[in-house]
C-alpha positions in Angstrom: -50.6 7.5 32.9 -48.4 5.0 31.3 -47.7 5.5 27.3 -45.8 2.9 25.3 -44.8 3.9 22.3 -43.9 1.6 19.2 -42.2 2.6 16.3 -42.8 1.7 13.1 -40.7 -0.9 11.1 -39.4 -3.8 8.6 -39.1 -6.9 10.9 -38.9 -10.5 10.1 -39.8 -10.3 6.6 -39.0 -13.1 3.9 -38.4 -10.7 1.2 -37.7 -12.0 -2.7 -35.0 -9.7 -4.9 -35.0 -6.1 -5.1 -37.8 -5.1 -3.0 -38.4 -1.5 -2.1 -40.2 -0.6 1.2 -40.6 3.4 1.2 -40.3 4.8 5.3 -42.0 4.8 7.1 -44.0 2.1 6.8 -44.5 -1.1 9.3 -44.3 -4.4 7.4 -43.4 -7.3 9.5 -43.9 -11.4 9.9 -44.7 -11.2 5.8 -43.9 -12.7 2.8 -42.6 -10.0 -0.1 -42.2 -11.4 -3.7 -39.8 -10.5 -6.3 -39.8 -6.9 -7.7 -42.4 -5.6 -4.8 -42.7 -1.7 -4.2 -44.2 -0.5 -0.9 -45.1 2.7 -0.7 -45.4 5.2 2.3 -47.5 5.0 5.3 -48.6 1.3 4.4 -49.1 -1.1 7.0 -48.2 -5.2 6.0 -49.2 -7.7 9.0 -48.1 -10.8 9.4 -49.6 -13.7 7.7 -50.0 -11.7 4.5 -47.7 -12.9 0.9 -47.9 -10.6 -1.7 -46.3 -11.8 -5.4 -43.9 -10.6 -7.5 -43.7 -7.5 -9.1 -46.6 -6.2 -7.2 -47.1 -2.2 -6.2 -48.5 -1.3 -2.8 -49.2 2.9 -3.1 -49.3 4.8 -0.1 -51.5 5.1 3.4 -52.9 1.3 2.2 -53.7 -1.8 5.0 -52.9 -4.6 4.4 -54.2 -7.3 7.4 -53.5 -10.4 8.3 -54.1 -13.1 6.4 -54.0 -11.6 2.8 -52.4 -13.2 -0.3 -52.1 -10.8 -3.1 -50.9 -12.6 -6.6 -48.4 -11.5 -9.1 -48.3 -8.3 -11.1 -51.1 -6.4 -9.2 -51.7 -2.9 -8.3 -52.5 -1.7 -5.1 -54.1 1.6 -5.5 -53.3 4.9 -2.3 -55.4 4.3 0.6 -56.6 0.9 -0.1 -58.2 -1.3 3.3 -58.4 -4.7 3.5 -60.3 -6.1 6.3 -60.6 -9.6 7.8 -62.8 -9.1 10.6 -66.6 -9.5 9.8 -68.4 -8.3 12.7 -69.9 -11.8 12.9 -71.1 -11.8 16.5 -72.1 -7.7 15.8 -69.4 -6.4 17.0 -65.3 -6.5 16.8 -63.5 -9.9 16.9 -61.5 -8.4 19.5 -58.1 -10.2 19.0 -60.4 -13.3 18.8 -58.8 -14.8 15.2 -60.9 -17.7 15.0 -63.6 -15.1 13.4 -60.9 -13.4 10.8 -61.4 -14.7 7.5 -58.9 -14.2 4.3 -58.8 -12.6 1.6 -57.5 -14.0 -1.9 -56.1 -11.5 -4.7 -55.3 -13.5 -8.4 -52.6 -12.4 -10.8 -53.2 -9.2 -12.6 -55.5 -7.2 -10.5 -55.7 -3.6 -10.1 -57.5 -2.0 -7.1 -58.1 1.5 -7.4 -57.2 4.2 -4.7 -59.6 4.0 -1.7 -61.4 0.7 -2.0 -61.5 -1.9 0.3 -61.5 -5.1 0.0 -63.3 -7.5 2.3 -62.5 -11.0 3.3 -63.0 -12.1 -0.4 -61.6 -14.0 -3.4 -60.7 -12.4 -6.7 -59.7 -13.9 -9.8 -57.1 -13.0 -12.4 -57.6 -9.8 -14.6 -59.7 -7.8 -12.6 -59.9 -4.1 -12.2 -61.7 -2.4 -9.5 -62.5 0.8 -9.6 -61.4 3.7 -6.9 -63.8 3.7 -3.6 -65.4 0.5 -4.3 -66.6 -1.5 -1.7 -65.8 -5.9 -2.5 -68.3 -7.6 -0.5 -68.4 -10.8 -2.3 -66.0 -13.4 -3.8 -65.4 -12.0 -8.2 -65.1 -15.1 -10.2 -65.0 -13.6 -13.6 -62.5 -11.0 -14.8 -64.1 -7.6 -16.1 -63.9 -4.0 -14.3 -66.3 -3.4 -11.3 -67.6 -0.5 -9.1 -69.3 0.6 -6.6 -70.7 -0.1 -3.2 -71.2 -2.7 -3.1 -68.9 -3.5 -5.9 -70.8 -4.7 -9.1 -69.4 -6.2 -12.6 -69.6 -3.0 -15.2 -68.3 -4.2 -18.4 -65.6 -6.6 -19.6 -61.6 -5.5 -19.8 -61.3 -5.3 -23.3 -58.3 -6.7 -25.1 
């Protein structure tokens, strides 16, 4: 049996001023904004550009082709996925059928959700183990699976 073993790393990242990657983590082929914090056990493929002063907790995934505005928060355990399932089963390395995901500025997602190939606008909170299916176009706080609008952020 032949094992091959990689470890993890920080490789060819284009990283902006005083960014803090926490080992072990692997975070490669990226771009990193000003003021980013990456927590622990967080994966960060390539093709993904996360803004400035932007927190990434623990144990989250972050796939390829992600962009994640300015000033949001990454909650622990947070997935992002770009593979679909379109033909009803895995793209298999076949990135013609990944789609992207768009965080805005000022977003908060809450530990365990995950996030779908979506877009999400500015000011938006989503709550812990929700489930983003489709594209949020106003800002307010939603829940859930599949992730619906509850009320309006107040202030």
């Amino acid at each position: 049996m032949t094992t091959t073993k990689k470890e993890v790393s920080v490789r060819d990242v284009i990283a902006g001023e005083r960014v803090t990657i926490i080992a072990p983590s692997n975070v490669y082929d990226c771009v990193l904004g000003d003021d980013v914090f990456v927590g622990p056990f967080v994966e960060v493929q390539k093709n993904v550009r996360i803004g400035n002063r932007t927190r990434v907790q623990s144990h989250s995934f972050i796939c390829e082709f992600v962009t994640i505005g300015d000033d949001v928060f990454v909650g622990h355990g947070v997935m992002f996925v770009n593979d679909t399932f379109a033909t009803g089963g895995p793209a298999r390395g076949n990135k013609s059928l990944w789609r992207s995901t768009t965080i805005g500025n000022d977003v908060s997602i809450g530990s365990n959700a995950t996030i779908l190939p979506v877009t999400i606008c500015d000011k938006v909170v989503i709550g812990a183990g929700a489930v983003v299916t489709k594209d949020i176009t106003t800002p307010g706080i939603y829940a859930g699976n599949p992730a619906r609008k509850m009320r309006d952020i107040d202030g």
